[in-house]
C-alpha positions as CSV (number, residue, x, y, z in Angstrom):
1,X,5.7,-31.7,16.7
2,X,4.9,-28.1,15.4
3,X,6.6,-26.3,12.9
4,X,7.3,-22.6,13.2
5,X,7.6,-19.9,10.0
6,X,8.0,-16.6,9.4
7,X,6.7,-13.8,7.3
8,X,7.6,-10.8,6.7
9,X,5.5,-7.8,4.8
10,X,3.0,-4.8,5.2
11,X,-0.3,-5.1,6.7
12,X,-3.0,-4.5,4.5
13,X,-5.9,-5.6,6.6
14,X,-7.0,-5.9,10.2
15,X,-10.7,-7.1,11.7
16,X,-12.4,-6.2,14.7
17,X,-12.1,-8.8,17.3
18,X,-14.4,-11.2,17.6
19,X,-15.2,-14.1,19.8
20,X,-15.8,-17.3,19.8
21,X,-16.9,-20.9,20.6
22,X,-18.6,-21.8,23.8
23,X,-15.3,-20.1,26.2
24,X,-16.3,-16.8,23.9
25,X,-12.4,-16.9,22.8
26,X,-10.9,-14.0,21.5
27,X,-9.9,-14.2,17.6
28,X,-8.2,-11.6,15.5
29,X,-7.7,-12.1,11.8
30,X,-5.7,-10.1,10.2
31,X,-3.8,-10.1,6.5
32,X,-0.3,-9.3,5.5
33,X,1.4,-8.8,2.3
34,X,4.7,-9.0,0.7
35,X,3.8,-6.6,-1.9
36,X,5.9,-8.2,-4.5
37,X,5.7,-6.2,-7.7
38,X,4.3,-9.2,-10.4
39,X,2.9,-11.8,-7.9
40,X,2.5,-10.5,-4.2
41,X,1.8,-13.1,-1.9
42,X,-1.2,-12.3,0.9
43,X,-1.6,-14.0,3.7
44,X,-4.6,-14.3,6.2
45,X,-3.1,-15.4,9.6
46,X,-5.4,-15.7,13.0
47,X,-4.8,-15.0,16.4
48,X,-6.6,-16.4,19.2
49,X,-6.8,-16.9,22.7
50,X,-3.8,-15.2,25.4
51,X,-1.7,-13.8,22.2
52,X,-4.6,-11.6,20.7
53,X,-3.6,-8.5,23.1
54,X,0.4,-8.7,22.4
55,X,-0.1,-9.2,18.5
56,X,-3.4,-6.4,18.1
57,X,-0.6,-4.1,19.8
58,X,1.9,-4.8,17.0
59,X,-0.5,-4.2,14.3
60,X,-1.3,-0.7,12.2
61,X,-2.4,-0.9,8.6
62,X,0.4,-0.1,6.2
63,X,3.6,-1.2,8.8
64,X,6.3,-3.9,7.7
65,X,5.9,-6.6,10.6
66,X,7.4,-10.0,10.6
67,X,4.7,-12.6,11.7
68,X,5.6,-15.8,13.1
69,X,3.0,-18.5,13.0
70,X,2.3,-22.0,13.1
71,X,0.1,-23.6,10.4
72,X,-2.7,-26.1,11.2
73,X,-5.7,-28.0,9.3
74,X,-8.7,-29.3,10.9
75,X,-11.6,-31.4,9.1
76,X,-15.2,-30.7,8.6
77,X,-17.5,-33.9,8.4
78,X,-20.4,-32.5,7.6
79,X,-18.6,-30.5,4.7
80,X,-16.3,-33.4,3.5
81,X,-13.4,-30.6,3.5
82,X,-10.3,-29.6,5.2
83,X,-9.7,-26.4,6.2
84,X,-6.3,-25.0,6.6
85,X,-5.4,-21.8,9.2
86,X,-1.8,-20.2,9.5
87,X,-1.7,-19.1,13.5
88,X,-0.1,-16.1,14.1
89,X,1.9,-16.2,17.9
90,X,4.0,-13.5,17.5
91,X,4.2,-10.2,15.0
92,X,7.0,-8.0,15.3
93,X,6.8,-4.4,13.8
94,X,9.5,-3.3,11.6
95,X,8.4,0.4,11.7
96,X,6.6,2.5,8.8
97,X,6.6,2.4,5.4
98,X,9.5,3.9,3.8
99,X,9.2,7.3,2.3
100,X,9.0,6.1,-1.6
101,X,12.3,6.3,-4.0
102,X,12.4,8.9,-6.6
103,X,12.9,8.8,-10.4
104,X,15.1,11.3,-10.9
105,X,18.5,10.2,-12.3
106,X,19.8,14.0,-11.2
107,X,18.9,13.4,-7.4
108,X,21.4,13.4,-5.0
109,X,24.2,14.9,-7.4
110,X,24.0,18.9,-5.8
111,X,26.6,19.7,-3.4
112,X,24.9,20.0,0.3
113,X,24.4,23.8,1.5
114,X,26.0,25.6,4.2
115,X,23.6,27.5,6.7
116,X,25.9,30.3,5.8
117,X,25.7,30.0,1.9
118,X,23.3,31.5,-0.4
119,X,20.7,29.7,-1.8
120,X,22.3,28.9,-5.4
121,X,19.5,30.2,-7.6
């Protein structure tokens, strides 16, 4: 049984594809953030095979996307170690980042301008 999750952040890294293994699969890794402002959470998800086309489409440094991915883990003799990979299937763009809030306390509080009026100043 597989268990599906979601993410949702900004895209803050994405590789070249590569391929691998002896069926020279395709593999995109790529790495998305939720850009918390004390702890931000980064993850590195991987996309292989049929879905690396779809998801590399969906992908542009600096957009908010929502990944959905499956997580596996896979065991290395040799290495006496496990090895964990979150499996992106599906990204979703949510568009640019947003133009960035301003400070000012005073913004906002001037009347909007007629085409006709003068300019105030």
């Amino acid at each position: 049984m597989s268990n599906a999750y979601t993410f949702t952040g900004r895209v803050v890294h994405v590789s070249s594809v590569e391929y691998v293994g002896e069926k020279n699969t395709p593999k995109l890794s790529f790495v998305v953030s939720d850009e918390a402002e004390k702890w931000p959470t980064e993850i590195a998800f991987d996309a292989i095979g049929k879905s690396v086309d779809n998801i590399k489409r969906e992908l542009r440094q600096g957009e908010q996307v929502t990944v959905s991915f499956d997580v596996g883990s896979r065991y290395w003799e040799k290495g006496d170690r496990w090895f964990t990979t979150a499996k992106a299937f599906k990204v979703e763009s949510l568009g640019s980042k947003p133009a960035p809030q301003s400070d000012d306390p005073n913004q906002g509080d001037l009347p909007p301008l007629d085409s006709e009026d003068e300019i105030p100043f």
